[in-house]
MILO-149959 format. One record per residue (C-alpha): residue number from 1; residue in one letter; x, y, z. Coordinates in Angstrom, 3 decimals. Each point is the difference from the previous one (the first is absolute). Example, Ala and Ser with C-alpha at 12.3 -4.5 7.8 and 13.67 -1.06 7.14 Angstrom:
<drenvexs>
1, a, 12.300, -4.500, 7.800
2, s, 1.370, 3.440, -0.660
</drenvexs>
This chain:
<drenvexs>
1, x, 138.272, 101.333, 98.485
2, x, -1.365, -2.856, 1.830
3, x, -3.828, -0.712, 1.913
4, x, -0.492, -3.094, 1.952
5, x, -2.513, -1.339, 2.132
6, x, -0.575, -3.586, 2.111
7, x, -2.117, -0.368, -3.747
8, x, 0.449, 0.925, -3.127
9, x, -2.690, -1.289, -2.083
10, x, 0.521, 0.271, -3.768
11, x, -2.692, -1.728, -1.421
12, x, 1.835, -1.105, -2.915
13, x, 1.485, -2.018, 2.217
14, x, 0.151, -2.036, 3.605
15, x, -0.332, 2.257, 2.869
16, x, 3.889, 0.786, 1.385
17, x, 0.550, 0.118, 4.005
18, x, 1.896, 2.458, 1.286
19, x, 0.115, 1.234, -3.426
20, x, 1.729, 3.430, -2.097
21, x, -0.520, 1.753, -3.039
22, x, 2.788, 1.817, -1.560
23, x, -0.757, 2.827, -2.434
24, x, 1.809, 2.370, -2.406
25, x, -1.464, 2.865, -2.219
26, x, -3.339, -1.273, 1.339
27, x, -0.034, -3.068, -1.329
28, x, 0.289, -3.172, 1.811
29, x, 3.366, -2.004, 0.069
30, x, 0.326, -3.049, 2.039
31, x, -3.115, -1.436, 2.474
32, x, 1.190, -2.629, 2.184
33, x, 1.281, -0.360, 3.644
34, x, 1.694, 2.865, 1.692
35, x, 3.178, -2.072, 1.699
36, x, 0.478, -1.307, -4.066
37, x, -1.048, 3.480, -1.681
38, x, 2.348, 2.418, 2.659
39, x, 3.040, -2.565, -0.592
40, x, -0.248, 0.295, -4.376
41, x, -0.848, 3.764, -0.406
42, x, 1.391, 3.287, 1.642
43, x, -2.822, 1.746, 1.354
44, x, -0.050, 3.431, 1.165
45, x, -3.161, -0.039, 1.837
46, x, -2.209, -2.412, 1.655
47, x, -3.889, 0.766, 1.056
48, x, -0.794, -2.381, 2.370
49, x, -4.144, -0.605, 0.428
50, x, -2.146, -1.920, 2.374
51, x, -2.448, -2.576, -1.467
52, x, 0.316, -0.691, -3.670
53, x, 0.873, 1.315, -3.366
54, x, -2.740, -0.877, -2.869
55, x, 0.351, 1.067, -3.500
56, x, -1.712, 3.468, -0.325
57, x, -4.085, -0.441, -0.829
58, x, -1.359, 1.100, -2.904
59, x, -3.313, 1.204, 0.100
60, x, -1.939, -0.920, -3.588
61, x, -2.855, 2.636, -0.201
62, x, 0.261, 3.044, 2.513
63, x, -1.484, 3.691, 0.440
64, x, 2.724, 2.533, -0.404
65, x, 0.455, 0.270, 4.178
66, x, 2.666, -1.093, 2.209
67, x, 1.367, -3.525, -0.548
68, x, -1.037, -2.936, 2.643
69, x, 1.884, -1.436, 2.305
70, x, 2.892, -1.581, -1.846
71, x, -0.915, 1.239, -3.112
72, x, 2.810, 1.026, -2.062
73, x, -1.351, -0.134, -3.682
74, x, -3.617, 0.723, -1.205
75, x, -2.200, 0.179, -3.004
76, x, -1.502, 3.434, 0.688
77, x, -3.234, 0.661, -2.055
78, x, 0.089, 4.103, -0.637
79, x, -3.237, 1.470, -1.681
80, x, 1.876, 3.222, -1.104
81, x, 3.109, -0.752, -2.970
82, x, 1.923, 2.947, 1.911
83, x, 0.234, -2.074, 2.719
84, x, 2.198, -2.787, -1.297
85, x, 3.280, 1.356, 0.901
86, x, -1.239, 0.432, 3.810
87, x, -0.807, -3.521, 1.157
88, x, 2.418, -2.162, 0.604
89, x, 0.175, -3.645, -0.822
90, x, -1.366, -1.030, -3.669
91, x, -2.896, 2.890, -0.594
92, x, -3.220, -1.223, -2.077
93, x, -2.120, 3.015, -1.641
94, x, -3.766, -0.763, -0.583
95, x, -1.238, -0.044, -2.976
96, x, -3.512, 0.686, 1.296
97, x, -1.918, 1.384, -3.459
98, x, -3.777, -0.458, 0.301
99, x, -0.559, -0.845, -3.839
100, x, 1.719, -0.055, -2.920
101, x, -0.399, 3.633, -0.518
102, x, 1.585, 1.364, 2.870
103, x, 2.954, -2.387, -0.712
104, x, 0.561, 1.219, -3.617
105, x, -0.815, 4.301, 0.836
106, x, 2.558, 0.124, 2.666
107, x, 0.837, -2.879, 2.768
108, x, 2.403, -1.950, -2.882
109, x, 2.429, 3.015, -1.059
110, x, -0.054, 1.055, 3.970
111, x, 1.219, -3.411, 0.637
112, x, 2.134, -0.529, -2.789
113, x, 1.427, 3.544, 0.911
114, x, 0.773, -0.933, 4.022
115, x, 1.917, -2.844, -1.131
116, x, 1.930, 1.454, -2.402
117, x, 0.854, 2.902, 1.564
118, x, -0.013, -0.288, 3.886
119, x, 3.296, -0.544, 2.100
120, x, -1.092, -2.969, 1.648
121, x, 3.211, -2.208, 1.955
122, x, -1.923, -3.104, 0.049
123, x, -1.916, -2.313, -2.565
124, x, -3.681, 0.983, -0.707
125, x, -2.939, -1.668, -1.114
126, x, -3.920, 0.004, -0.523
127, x, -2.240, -0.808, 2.400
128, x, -3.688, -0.527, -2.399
129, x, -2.646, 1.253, 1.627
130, x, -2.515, 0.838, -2.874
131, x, -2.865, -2.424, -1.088
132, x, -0.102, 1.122, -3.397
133, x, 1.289, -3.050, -2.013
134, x, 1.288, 1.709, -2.935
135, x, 2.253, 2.355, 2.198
136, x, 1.085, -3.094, 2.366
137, x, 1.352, -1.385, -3.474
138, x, 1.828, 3.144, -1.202
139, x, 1.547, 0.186, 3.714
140, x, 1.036, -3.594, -0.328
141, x, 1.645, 1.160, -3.638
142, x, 2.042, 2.732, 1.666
143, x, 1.015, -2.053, 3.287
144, x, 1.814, -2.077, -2.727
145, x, 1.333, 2.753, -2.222
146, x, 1.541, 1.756, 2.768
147, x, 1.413, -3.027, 1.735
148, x, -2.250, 0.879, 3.278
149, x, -1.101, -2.184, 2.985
150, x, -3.941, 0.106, 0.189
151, x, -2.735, -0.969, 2.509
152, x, -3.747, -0.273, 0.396
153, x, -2.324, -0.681, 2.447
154, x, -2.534, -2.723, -0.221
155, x, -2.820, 2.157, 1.657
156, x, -0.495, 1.596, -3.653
157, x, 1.135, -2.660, -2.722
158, x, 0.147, -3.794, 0.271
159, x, 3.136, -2.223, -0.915
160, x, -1.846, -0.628, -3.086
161, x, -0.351, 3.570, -1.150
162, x, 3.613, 0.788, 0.761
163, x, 0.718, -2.923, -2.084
164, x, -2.049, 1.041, -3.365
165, x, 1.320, 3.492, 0.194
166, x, 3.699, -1.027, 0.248
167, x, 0.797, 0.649, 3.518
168, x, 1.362, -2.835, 1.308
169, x, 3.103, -1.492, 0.224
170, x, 3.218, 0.007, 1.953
171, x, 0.527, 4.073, -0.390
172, x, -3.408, -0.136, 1.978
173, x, -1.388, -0.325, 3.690
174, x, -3.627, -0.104, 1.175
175, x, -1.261, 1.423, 3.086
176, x, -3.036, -2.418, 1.488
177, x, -2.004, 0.703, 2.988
178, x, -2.409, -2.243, -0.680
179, x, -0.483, -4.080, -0.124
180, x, 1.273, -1.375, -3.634
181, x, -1.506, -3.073, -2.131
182, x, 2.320, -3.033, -0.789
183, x, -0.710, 1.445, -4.012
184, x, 1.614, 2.875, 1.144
185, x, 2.728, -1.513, 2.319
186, x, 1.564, -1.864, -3.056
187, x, -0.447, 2.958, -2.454
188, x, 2.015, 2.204, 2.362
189, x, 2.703, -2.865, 0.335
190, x, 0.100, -1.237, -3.707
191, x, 0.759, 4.297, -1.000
192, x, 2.513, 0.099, 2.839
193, x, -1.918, 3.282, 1.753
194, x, 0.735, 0.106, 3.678
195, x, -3.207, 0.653, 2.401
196, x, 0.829, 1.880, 2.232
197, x, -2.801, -0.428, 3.279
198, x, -1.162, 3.200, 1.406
199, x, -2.578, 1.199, 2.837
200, x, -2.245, 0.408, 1.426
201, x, -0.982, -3.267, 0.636
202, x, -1.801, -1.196, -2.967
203, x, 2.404, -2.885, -0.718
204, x, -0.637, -2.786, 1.521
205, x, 3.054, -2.408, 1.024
206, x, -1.205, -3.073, -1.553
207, x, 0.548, 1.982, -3.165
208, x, 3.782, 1.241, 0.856
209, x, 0.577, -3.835, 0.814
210, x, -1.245, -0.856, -3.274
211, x, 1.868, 2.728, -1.906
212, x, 3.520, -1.667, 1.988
213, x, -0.865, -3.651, -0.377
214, x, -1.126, 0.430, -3.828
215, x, 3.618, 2.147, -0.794
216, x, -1.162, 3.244, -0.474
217, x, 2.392, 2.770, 0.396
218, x, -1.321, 2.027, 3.143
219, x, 0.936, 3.312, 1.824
220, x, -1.773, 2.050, 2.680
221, x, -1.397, 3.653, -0.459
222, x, -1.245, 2.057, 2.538
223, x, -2.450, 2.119, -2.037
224, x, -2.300, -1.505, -2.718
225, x, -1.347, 2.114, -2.706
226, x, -2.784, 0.148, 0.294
227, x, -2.902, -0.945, 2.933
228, x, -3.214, -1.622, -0.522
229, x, -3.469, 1.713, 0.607
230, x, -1.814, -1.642, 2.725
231, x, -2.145, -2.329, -1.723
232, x, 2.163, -0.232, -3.268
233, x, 2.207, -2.956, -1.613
234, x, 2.067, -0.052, -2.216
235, x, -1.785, -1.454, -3.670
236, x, -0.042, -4.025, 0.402
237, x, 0.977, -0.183, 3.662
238, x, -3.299, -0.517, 2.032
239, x, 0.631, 0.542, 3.834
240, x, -2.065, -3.122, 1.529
241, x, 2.417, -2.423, 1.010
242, x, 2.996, 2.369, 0.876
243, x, 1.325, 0.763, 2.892
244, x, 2.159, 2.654, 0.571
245, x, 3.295, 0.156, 1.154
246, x, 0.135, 1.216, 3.185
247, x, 2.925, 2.329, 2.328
248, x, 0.222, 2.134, -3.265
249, x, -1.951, 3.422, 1.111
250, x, 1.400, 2.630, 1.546
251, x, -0.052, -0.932, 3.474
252, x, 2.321, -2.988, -1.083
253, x, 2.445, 0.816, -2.354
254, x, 1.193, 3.806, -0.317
255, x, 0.759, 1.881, -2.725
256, x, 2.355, -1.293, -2.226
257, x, 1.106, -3.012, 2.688
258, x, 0.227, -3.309, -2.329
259, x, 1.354, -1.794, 2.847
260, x, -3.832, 0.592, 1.341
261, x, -1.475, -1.174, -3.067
262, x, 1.987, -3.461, -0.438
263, x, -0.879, -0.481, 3.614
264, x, -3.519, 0.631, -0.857
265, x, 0.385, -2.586, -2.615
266, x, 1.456, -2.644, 2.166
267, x, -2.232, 0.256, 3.006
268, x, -3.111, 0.038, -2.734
269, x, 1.232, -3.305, -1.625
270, x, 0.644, -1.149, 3.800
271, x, -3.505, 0.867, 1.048
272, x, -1.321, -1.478, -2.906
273, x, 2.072, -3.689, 0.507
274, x, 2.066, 0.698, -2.995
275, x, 3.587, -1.646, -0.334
276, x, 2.520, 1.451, -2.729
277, x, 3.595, -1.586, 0.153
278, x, 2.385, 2.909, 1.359
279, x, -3.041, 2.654, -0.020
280, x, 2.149, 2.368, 2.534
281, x, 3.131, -0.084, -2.772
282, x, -2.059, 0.733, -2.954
283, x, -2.167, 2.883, 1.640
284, x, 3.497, 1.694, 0.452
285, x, 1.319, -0.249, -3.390
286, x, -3.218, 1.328, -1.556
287, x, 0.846, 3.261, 1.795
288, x, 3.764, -0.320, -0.650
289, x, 0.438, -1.858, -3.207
290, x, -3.102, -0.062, -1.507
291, x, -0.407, 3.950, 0.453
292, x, 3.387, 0.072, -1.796
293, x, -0.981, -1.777, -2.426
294, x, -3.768, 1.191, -1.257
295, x, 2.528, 3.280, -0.128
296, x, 2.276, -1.869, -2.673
297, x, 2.877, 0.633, 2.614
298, x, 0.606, -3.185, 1.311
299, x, 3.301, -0.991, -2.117
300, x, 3.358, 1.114, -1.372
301, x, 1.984, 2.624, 1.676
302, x, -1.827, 2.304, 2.445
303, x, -3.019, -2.474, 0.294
304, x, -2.121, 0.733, 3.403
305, x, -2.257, -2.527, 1.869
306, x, 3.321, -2.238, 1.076
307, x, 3.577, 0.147, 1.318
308, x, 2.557, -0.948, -2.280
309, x, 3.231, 1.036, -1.486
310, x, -0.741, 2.467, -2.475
311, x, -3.521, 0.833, 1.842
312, x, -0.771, 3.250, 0.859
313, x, 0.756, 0.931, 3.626
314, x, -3.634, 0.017, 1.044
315, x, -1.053, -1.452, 3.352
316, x, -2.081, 0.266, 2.996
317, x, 1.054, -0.929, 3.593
318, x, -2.843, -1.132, 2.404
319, x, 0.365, -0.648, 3.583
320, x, -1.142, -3.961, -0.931
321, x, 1.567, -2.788, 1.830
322, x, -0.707, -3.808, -0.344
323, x, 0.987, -3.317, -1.090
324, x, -2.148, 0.293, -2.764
325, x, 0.332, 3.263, -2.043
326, x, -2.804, -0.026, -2.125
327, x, -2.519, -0.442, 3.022
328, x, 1.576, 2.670, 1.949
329, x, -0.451, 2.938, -2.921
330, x, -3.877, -1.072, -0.175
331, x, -0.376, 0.822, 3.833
332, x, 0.309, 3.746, -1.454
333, x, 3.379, 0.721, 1.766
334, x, 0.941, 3.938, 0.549
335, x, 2.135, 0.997, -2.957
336, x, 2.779, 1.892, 1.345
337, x, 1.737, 1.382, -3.466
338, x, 0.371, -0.698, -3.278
339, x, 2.872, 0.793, -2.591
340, x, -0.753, 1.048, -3.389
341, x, 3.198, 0.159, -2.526
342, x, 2.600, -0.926, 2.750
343, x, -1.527, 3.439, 1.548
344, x, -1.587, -0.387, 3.955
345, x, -3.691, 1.561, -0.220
</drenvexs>
């Protein structure tokens, strides 16, 4: 089986004109260009698409509700364990407890239960949502025992917090909606915890451009957490001299569309006279690449977020066209399918 396009885009690698992937058993084989790719392997069927073929997005913190545009793998926070096996993507339970209590009388076993016991396809995680610190540490304690992916929000615990109870680390991703101190910047970066940037709107762009230029590991997310009361900041993060990111409410992005919220980003930094070295490239891997990896399923065999040999046959097609790729996907194109295990959606 065979897709090409005037663009394939694998963002592992150079953009390929008039470009074809060939698949098998829903993983990728070859990328490269169709007259080279037809000529070396026997292929059965070819989908021919307008536009361009980008490595499927991954959305790094999302409601259980329809995927985005181009959205072909999510982290899908579920408040009820008996919903793990229902979501698809990489499903995160909350842990939620109010205090220590609550935890110990019946939220652990019901956890500990749902994840040893419910059919679930695809990997699960934690997402930490309760404030009490002793629970946040025996959550950390069981993210590692089981071998689970977990995330938190930074509306209810700092990086600092996460970091004294045990949370961080590569097995964990942090959803932030809201500006983040250099102290905090480098923390995130020296424990290897992808942050992934969520709405609505309380990021501002001279923050995302700092996360980039400084090397942290970012991703996109369409749904944070947790919101703000009007009036309320998060502990150590005074509001005078912020300003908000704007293009990220409602009216501008729509649900789940991280296309819409790296465009935010970009026109933000642009309005603001802020200059980051091959912005429009690094905006798209966050929400290819970077959502693969705060996931943990960016490498070996099956790995999402980039088009490879060995890759998993996930893609979107949008109906983008330009000399420069990366610009053309941040004027929010119309996605017109996606593919999801070699499988047309």
């Amino acid at each position: 089986m065979a897709h090409s396009a005037p663009l394939v885009l694998p963002v592992c690698a150079e953009p390929v004109r008039d470009g074809t992937v060939v698949i098998r058993g829903g993983r990728v084989l070859q990328v490269g260009s169709r007259a080279e790719l037809l000529s070396r392997f026997r292929v059965a069927e070819e989908v021919r698409w307008p536009g361009m073929i980008v490595a499927g997005l991954v959305d790094a913190c999302c409601a259980p509700t329809p995927p985005g545009p181009g959205v072909t793998t999510r982290a899908a926070v579920v408040a009820d364990p008996a919903d793990l096996a229902g979501v698809p993507g990489v499903s995160y339970v909350e842990a939620s407890s109010a205090d220590e209590q609550e935890w110990e009388d019946h939220d652990r076993d019901a956890l500990i239960t749902a994840l040893r016991e419910v059919d679930r396809p695809c990997p699960v995680g934690i997402a930490a949502r309760t404030r009490d610190p002793h629970v946040l540490e025996d959550v950390a304690v069981l993210a590692r025992t089981f071998g689970l992916r977990l995330l938190a929000g930074l509306d209810r615990h700092s990086p600092m917090a996460l970091d004294e109870a045990g949370a961080l680390g590569p097995h964990c991703h942090v959803a932030c909606a809201r500006p983040l101190d250099p102290g905090e910047r480098k923390l995130l970066r020296l424990r290897r915890s992808v942050v992934a940037i969520c709405p609505p709107g309380q990021e501002q762009a001279a923050d995302v451009l700092a996360l980039l230029e400084e090397g942290n590991r970012l991703a996109l997310g369409s749904h944070a957490l947790g919101h703000h009361a009007p009036g309320h900041h998060a502990p150590g993060h005074p509001a005078s001299g912020h300003l908000a990111l704007g293009g990220l409410d409602p009216s501008g992005a729509g649900p789940g569309d991280l296309l819409g919220l790296a465009a935010g980003v970009r026109r933000r930094a642009r309005e603001l006279g802020l200059r980051v070295r091959g912005l429009d490239r690094r905006l798209v891997e966050a929400a290819t690449l970077g959502g693969a990896r705060a996931l943990g399923l960016d490498a070996g065999p099956g790995r999402i977020g980039s088009l490879g040999p060995g890759s998993r046959a996930d893609f979107a097609v949008f109906d983008a066209r330009g000399r420069y790729p990366y610009s053309a996907l941040m004027a929010r194109p119309p996605c017109l399918g996606t593919v999801v295990g070699g499988a047309i959606t």
